[in-house]
Every structure is written in structure tokens, then in C-alpha cells.
C-alpha positions in Angstrom: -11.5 -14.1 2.6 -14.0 -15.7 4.8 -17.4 -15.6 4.2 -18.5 -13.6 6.9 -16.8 -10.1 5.2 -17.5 -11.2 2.1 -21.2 -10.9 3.0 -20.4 -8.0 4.4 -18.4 -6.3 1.7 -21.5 -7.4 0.0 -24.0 -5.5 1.4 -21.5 -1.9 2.2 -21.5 -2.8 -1.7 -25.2 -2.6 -2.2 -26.3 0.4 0.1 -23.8 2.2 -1.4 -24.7 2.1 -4.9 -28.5 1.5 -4.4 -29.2 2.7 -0.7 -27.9 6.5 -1.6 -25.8 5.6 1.5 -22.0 7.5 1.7 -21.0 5.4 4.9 -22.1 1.7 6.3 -20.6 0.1 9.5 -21.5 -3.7 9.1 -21.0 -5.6 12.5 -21.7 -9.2 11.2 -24.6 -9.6 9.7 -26.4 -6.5 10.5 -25.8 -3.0 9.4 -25.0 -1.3 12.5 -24.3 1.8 11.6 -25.1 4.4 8.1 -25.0 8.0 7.2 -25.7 9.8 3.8 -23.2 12.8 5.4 -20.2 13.3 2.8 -16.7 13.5 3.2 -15.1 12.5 6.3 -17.5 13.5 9.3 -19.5 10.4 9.6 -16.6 8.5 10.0 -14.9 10.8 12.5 -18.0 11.6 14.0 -18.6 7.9 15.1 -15.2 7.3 16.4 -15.3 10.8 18.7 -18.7 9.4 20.0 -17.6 5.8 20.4 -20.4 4.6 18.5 -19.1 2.1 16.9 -19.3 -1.4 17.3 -16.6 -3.4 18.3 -13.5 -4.3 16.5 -13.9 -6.2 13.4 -17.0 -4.5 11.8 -16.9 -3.6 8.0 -16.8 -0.3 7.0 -18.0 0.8 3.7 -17.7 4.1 2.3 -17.7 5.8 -1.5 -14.2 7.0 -1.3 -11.5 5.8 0.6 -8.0 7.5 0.6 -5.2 7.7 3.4 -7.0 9.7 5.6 -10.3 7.4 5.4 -8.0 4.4 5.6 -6.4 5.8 9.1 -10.2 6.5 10.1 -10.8 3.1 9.4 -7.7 1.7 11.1 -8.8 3.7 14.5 -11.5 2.0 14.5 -10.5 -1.8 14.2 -12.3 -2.4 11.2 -11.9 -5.9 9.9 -12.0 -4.9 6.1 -13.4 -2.0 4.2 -15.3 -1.9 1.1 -15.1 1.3 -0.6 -16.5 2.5 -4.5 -13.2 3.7 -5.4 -10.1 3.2 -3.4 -6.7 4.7 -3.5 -4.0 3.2 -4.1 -2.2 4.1 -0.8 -4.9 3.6 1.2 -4.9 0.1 -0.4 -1.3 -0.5 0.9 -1.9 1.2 4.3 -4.9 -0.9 5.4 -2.9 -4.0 3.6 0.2 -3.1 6.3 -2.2 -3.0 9.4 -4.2 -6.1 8.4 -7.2 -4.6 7.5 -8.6 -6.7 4.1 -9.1 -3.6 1.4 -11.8 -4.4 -1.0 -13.2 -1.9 -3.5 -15.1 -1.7 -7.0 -12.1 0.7 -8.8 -8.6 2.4 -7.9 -7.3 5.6 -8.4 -4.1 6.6 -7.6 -5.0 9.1 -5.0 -8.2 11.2 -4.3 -8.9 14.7 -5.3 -10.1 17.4 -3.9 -14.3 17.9 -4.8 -13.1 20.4 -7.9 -11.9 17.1 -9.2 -8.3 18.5 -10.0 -6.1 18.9 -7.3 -5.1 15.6 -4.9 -6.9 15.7 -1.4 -5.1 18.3 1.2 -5.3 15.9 4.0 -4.2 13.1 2.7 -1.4 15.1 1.5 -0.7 16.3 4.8 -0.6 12.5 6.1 1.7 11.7 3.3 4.6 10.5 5.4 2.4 9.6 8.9 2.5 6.0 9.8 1.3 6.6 13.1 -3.1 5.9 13.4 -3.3 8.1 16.5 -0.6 10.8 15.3 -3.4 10.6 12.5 -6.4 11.2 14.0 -5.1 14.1 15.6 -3.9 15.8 12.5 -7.7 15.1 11.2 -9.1 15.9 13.5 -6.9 19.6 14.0 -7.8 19.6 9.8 -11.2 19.4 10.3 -12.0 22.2 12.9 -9.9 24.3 10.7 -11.7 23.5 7.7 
């Protein structure tokens, strides 16, 4: 890992344990984007406005499943740094050579009751596609 995203990784790391921050976009060495917005709307919201920088920023976030990870993928990120990380979103970014770094691993997310595993990232399951993905979050999210 060069030490460019490690910096990086770095400071996602910091603003999100310390800066109350739920999302960070690092382009370089500046944060260029942040949100305190949960779930997956920041994220979603910044790729449907093209506000995001250009490819190879990092992209920190609390929690990173398959649906985050395709999020993530959409936008070009160069690695992501996420508080806890699932396991298939671990291997998805790992098979589109996006560098997956994160403080702990769960095998999947849950839901916010903290008992039942994340309905979109079930629904993406067995999508390999990024674009086929962004449609079916974004279709999950107008619904939801």
C-alpha cells in the first residue's frame, strides 16, 4: 500500500471515530468530501450529483457491506476505509481492485434492529454487475 492511501485511510480513520463523521471522500491529501447523514444516501447522493472527485479518492464510511462496496466501486474509489467491513464486501472491492481496509469484519451487515442481515445487500447477493447495482439501489431506495 502506498503511502498516499495509507494517509488517507488514516485520516477516513480519524473523522470517523473522532470527527462524528458517517462518510469522508479523501482526494489526496485533502478531505474533499463529508456527511454525518447515515445509511446509504450520502454516498448515493454524491454519485447522482457527480460530486465527487475524480477516480482514485478514498472513501471512508462506518459500515461497509455489498451494497456500499458497489457504491464505492461506481465511483472509482481507490480504497475504502470502513469501521467494520463485511466480509463480501471485502472480496468484492478485492475483485475490482479497490484496496479494502477496515478496523473489524463481520460477516455481513444487519439491518438497524441489529438482527436480521441487510435487505439490499441481500437483494444484490448474486449481482456482479456495478451499474446493474446502482440501479437496484437506487429503485431500493425510492421504495424505502
Amino acid at each position: 500500500m502506498d503511502e498516499v492511501i495509507y494517509k488517507a485511510a488514516n485520516r477516513a480513520r480519524v473523522a470517523l471515530t473522532h470527527g462524528g463523521k458517517t462518510l469522508v471522500v479523501i482526494d489526496g491529501n485533502k478531505m474533499a468530501h463529508y456527511s454525518d447523514e447515515h445509511g446509504l444516501a450520502p454516498l448515493l447522493t454524491l454519485l447522482e450529483t457527480d460530486a465527487l472527485p475524480p477516480r482514485g479518492a478514498v472513501i471512508g464510511d462506518r459500515v461497509v457491506g455489498r451494497a456500499s462496496a458497489f457504491l464505492a466501486i461506481c465511483a472509482g474509489a481507490r480504497a475504502v476505509y470502513a469501521l467494520t467491513m463485511a466480509d463480501e464486501a471485502i472480496d468484492l472491492l478485492g475483485g475490482r481492485g479497490v484496496l479494502a481496509l477496515w478496523g473489524e469484519t463481520v460477516p455481513y451487515i444487519v439491518e438497524r434492529d441489529l438482527e436480521s442481515r441487510f435487505k439490499l445487500d441481500i437483494l444484490l447477493k448474486d449481482v456482479e454487475n456495478p451499474a446493474e447495482a446502482l440501479e437496484i439501489i437506487r429503485d431500493y431506495t425510492k421504495n424505502t
